[in-house]
C-alpha positions in Angstrom: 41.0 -0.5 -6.3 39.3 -2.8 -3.4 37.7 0.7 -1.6 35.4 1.3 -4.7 33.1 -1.0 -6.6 34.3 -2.8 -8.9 33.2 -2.2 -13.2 33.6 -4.1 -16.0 35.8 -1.0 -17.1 38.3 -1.5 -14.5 38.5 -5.2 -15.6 38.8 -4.5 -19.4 41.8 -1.9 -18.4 43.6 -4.2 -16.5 43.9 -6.9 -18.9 43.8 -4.2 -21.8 40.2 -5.4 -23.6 37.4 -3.8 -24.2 34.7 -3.9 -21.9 32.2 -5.8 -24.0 34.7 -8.5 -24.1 34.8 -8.6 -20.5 30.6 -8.7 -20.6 30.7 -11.3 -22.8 33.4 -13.6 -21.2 31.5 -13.3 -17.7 28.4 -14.9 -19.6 30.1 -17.6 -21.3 29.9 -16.2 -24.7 31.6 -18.8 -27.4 33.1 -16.1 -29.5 35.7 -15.4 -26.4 38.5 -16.9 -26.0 38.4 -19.8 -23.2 41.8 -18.8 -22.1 41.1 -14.9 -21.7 37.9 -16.1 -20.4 39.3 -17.6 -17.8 41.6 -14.8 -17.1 38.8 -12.1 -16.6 37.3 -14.6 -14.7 39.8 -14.9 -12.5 40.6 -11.1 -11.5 36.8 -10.7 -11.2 36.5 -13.0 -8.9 39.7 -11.4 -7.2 38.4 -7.8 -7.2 34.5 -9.4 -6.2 33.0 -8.0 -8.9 29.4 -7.8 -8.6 27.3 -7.5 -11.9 25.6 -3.8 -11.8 21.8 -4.2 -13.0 20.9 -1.1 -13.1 23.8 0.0 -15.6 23.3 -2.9 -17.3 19.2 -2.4 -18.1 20.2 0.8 -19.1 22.2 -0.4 -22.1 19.2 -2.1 -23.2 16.6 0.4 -22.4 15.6 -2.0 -19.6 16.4 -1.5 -15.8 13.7 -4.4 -14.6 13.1 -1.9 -11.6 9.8 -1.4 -10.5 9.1 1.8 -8.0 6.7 1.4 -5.1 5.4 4.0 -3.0 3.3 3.7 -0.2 2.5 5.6 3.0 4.2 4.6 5.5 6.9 1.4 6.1 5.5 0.4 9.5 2.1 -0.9 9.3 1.9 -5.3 8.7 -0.8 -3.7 6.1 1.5 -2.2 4.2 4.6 -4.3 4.9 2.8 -7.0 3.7 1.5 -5.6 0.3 5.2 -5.1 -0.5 6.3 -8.4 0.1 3.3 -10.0 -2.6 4.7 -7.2 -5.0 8.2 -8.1 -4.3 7.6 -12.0 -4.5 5.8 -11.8 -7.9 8.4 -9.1 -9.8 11.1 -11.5 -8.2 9.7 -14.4 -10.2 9.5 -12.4 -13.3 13.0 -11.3 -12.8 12.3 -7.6 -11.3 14.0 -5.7 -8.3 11.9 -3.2 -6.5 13.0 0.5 -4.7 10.8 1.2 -2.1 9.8 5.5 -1.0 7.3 6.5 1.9 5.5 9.1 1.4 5.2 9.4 4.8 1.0 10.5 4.3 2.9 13.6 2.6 1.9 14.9 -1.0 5.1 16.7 -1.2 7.2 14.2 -0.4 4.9 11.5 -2.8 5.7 14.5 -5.4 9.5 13.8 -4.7 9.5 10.2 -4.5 8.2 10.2 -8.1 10.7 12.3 -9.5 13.4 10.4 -8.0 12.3 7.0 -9.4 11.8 8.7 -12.7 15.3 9.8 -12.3 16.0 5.9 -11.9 14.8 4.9 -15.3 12.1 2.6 -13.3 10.4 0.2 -15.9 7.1 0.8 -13.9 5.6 1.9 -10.9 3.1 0.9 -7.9 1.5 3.2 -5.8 -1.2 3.3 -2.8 -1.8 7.4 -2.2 -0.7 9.4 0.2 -3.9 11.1 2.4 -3.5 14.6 1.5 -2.5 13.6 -2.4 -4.7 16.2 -3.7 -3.2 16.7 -6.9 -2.4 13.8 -10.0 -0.3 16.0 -11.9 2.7 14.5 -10.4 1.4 11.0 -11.7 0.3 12.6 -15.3 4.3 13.2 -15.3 4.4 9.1 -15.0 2.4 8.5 -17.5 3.6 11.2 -20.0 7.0 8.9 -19.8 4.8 6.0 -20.9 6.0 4.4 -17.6 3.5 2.0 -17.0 1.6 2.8 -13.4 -1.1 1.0 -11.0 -2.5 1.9 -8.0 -4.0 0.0 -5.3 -6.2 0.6 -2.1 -6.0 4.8 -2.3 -6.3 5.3 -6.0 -7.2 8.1 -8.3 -7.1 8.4 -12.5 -9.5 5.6 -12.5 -10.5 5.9 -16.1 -6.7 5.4 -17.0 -4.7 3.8 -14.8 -5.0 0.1 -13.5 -6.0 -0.4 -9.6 -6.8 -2.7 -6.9 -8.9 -2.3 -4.6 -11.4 -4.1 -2.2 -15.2 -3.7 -2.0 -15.4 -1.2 0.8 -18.9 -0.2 0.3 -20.4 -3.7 0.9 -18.2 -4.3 4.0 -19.0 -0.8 5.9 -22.7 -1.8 5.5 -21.9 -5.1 6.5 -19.9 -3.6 9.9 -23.2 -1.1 10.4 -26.1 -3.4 10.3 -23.9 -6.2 12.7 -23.8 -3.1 14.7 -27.6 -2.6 15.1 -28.0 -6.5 15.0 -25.8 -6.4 18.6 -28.5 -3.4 20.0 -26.5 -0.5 18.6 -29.0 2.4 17.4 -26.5 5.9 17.6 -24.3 4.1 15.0 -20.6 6.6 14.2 -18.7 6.7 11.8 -15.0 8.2 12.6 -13.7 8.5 9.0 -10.6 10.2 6.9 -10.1 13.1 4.1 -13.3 13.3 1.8 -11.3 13.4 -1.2 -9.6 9.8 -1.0 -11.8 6.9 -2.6 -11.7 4.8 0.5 -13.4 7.3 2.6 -15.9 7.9 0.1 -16.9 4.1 0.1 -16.6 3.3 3.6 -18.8 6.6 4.2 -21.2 5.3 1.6 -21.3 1.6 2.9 -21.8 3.2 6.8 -25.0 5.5 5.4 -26.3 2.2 3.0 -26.3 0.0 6.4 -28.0 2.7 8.5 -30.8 3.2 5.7 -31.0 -1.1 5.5 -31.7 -1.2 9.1 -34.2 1.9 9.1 -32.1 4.6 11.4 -31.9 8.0 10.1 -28.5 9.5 9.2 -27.3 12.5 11.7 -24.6 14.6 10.5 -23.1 14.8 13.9 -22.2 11.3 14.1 -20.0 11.3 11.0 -16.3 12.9 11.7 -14.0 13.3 8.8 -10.1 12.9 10.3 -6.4 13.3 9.0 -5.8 9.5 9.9 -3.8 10.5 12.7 -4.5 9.4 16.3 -4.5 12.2 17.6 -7.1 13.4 15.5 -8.9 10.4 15.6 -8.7 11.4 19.4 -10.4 14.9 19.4 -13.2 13.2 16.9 -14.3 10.6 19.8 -14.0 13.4 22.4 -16.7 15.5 20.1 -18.2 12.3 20.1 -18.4 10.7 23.6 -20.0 14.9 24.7 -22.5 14.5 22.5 -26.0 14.6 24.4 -26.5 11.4 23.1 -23.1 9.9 23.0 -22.7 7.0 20.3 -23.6 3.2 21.1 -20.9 2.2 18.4 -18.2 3.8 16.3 -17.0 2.1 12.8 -13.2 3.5 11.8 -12.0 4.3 8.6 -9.1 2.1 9.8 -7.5 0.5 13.2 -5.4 3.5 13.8 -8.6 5.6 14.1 -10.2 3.1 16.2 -7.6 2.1 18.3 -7.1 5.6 19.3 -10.8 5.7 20.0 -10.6 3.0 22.1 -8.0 4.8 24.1 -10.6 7.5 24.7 -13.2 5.3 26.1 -11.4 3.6 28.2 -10.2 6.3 29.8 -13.6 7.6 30.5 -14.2 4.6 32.5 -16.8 3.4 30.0 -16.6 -0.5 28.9 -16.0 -2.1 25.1 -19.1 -3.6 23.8 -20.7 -2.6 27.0 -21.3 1.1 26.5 -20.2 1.4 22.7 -19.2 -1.6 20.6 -16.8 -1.1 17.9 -14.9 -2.3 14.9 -12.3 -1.1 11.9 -10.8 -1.6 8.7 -7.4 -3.5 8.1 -7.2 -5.6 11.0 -3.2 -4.8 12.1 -1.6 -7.2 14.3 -3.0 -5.2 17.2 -6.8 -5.8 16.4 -6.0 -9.2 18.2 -3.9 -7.7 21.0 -6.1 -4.9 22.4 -8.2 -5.7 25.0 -11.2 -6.6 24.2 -10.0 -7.8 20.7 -10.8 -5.7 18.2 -13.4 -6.8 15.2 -12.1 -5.2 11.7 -12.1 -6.1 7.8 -8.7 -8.5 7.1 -7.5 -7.3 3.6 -6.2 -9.7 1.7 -2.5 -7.9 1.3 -0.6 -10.4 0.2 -3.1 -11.0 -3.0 -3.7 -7.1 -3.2 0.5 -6.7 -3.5 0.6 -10.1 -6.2 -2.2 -8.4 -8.7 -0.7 -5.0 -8.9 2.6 -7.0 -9.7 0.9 -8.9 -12.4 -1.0 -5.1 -13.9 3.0 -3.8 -14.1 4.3 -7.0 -15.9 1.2 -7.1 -18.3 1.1 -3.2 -19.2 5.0 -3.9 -19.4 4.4 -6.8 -21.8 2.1 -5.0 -23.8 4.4 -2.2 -24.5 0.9 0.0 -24.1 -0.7 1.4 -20.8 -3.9 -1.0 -19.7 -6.8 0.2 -17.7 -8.4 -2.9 -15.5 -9.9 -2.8 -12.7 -9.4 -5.8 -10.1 -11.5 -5.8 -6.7 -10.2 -8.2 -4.1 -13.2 -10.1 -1.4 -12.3 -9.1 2.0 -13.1 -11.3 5.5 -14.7 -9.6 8.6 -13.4 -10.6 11.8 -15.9 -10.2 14.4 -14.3 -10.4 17.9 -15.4 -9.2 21.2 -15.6 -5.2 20.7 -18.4 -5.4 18.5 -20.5 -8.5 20.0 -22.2 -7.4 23.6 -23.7 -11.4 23.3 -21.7 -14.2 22.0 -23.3 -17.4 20.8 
């Protein structure tokens, strides 16, 4: 009996009751017996029972599990949007289950069906970079499962997300660029289907047309997010004729594994080619120099697509909103060749 968990049903055969009694004299309930309530909470306590939520949402049609899936588990981006989820779901009473995706649409695909399997009361997701295809998330909401999205998003026009401005950061990021005496401004970027590519790219070419320097073609590389694609792009780069005076990344894997490059070309961050990312990991402030890059506000971005699940949940009915967080620039020494 003490090698396996504990149920209710053991409990109930043991004393010979039924197993709603047993439910009912664990809360209290007035219709039970003290004495017997006593009893069953007695060998309970003897067997450690612990209370199954998941069985017990399912009698109710209920599980209060929310599903999150996100790309990877390592990055303090991601790390922290989980906790905000977690802490606002906890407050409202909800567990979550956490799946990478790993950056894989097949393994996204699979994560979704096992949650489904779970009998999740809703579910959170920031896409994985090669997540082509919604039909796996049409599945979601043909079980009226209520669904958000946040950062990498997609079904816009019915599905709640949050996201952060992009476009009016990678402008930002481009014209500081050409403020600190960059002119061959690049723009080392991701997969040309994901909505955060598409607005950085669109924020880098609004900043070069703001400051008056024509877009070239060659200067913008689309990646797989990986470093050591991120690496080949700033090789194409750096053997250009005329080599880029400053590279923007889609985020500070990209860049950091540009950085890499250029230092090992002997060439000298802001000195040759200034640069600067998105996300601003715990590494942007180890690097040397320090790396400038956009802080997200994770934490916040993690809290609101809590709140989208509990309201669409509270509703009964799925809820399209929209919610864009402000980000904060942090301009440290690989994008400033002055400093005043």
């Amino acid at each position: 009996m003490k090698k396996k968990r504990i149920t209710l049903k053991d409990i109930a055969q043991e004393l010979n009751v039924s197993i709603s009694t047993v439910s009912r004299a664990l809360k209290d309930h007035p219709d039970i017996d003290k004495t017997l309530t006593k009893k069953i909470k007695a060998l309970a306590q003897k067997w450690n029972y612990i209370p199954n939520p998941l069985a017990m949402g399912l009698l109710r049609q209920q599980t209060r599990v929310i599903g999150v899936i996100v790309p990877d588990l390592v990055t303090y981006f991601f790390s922290s949007i989980i906790s905000g989820i977690e802490e606002e779901l906890q407050q409202a009473g909800y567990y979550i289950v956490i799946s990478s995706s790993k950056e894989s649409m097949e393994k996204e695909i699979e994560s979704v069906n096992n949650l489904l399997n779970l009998r999740i009361d809703g579910l959170i997701v920031c896409l994985a970079q090669d997540s082509k295809n919604t039909e796996h998330f049409k599945k979601v909401l043909d079980h009226d499962v209520p669904l958000v999205f946040f950062d990498r998003v997609c079904l816009e026009k019915k599905v709640s997300t949050v996201v952060v401005d992009n476009v009016s950061m990678a402008k930002g990021i481009t014209t500081h660029f050409h403020q600190n005496g960059a002119r061959r401004i690049a723009h080392i970027t991701g997969p040309k289907h994901l909505n955060i590519v598409q607005e950085r790219s669109e924020g880098y070419l609004k900043g070069l047309n703001e400051v008056g320097l024509e877009f070239d073609p060659q200067y913008l590389i689309h990646t797989d997010l990986s470093p050591e694609n991120a690496t080949k792009a700033t090789q194409i780069l750096l053997n250009l004729a005329s080599p880029p005076d400053a590279i923007l990344g889609v985020n500070d894997t990209v860049i950091f594994a540009t950085m890499k490059e250029i230092k090992s070309r002997g060439l000298s961050i802001p000195n040759d080619i200034l640069l600067a990312g998105f996300s601003d990991e715990f590494h942007a402030t180890v690097v040397e120099p320090n790396l400038t890059s956009v802080a997200h506000p994770t934490h916040e971005i993690g809290r609101n697509a809590a709140k989208l699940i509990l309201e669409q949940i509270g509703e009964g009915r799925p809820i399209q909103k929209k919610i864009i967080l402000n980000t904060e620039l942090h301009m440290r020494e690989s994008s400033q060749k002055t400093f005043v």
